[in-house]
C-alpha positions as CSV (number, residue, x, y, z in Angstrom):
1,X,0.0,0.0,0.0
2,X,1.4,3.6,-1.2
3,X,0.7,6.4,1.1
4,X,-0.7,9.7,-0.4
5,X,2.3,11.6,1.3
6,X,4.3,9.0,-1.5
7,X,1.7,8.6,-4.3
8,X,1.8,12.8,-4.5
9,X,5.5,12.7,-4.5
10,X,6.0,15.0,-1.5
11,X,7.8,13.1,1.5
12,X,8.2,14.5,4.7
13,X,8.7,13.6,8.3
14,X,5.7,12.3,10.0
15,X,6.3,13.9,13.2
16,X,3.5,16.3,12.6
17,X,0.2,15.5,11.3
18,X,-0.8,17.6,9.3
19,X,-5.2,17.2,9.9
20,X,-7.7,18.8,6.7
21,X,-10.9,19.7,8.5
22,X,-13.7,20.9,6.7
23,X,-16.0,24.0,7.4
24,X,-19.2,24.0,6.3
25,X,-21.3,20.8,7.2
26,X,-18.3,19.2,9.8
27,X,-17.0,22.6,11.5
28,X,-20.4,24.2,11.4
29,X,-21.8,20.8,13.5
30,X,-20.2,21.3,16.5
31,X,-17.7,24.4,16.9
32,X,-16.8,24.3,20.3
33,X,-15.7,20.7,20.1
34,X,-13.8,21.0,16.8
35,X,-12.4,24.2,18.5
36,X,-11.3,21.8,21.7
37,X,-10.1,19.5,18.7
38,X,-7.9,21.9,17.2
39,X,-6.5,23.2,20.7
40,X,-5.7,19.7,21.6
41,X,-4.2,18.6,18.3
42,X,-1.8,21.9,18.5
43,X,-0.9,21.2,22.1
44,X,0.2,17.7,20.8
45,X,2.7,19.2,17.7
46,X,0.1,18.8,14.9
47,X,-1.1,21.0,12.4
48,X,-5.0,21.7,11.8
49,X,-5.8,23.7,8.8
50,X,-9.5,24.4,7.8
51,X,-9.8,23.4,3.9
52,X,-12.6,24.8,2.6
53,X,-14.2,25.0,-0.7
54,X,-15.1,28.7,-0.4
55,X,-13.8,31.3,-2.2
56,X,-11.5,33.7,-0.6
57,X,-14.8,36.5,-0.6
58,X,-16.5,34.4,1.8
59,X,-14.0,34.7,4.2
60,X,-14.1,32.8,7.7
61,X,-13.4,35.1,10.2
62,X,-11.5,34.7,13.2
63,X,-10.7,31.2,12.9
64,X,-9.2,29.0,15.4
65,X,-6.5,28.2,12.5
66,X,-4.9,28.8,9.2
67,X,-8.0,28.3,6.4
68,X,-7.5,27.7,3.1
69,X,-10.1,28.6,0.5
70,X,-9.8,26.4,-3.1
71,X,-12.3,28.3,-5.1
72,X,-14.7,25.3,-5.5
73,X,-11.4,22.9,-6.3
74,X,-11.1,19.1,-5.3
75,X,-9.3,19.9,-2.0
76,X,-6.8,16.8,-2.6
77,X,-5.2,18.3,-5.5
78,X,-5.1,21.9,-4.3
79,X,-3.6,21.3,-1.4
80,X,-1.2,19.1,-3.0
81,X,-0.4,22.1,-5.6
82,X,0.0,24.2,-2.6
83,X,3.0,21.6,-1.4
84,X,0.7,20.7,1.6
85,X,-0.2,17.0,1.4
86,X,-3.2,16.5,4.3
87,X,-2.2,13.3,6.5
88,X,-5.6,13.1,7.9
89,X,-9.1,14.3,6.5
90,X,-12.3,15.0,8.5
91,X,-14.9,16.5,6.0
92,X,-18.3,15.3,5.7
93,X,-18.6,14.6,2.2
94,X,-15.6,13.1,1.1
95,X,-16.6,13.0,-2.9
96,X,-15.2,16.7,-2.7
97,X,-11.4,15.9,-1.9
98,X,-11.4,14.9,-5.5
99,X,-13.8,16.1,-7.5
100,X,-14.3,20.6,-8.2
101,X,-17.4,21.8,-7.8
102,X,-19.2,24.0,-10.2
103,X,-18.4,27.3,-9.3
């Protein structure tokens, strides 16, 4: 079995997890214990970043951590693109790590 940190060609150390959690739908369900989640996964060296489908104009503000906004692209291969495999994803519907949305 290939892991995606390998099949994308971007090795690093896996000292840090690096965790993709989605906004709307999964963040939206229960902010105070995905903002416990993201205070516990930082006190424990890993990195949460919201990965979000938005568009930059419909900003999230004052997050709990770094957001990035792929304009309605698969989040897989923009993050990949960005040089930022995600170890871990928690979104609730998985179909858009790979596939764009029509914008």
């Amino acid at each position: 079995m290939v892991r995606a940190d390998q099949a994308y060609g971007c090795i690093r150390k896996q000292a840090t997890v690096r965790i993709g959690l989605d906004f709307d739908g999964t963040y939206t369900r229960d902010p105070l214990l995905w903002d416990r989640f993201i205070a516990v996964a930082n006190e424990h060296g890993h990195e949460v970043i919201c990965v979000t489908m938005r568009f930059e104009d419909e900003s999230l503000a004052d997050f709990p951590c770094e957001v990035i906004y792929t304009a309605r692209k698969g989040k897989v291969g923009h993050m990949v693109k960005l040089g930022r495999p995600i170890d871990i994803w928690i979104d609730d519907n998985p179909q858009w790590l790979l596939l764009d949305a029509a914008a």
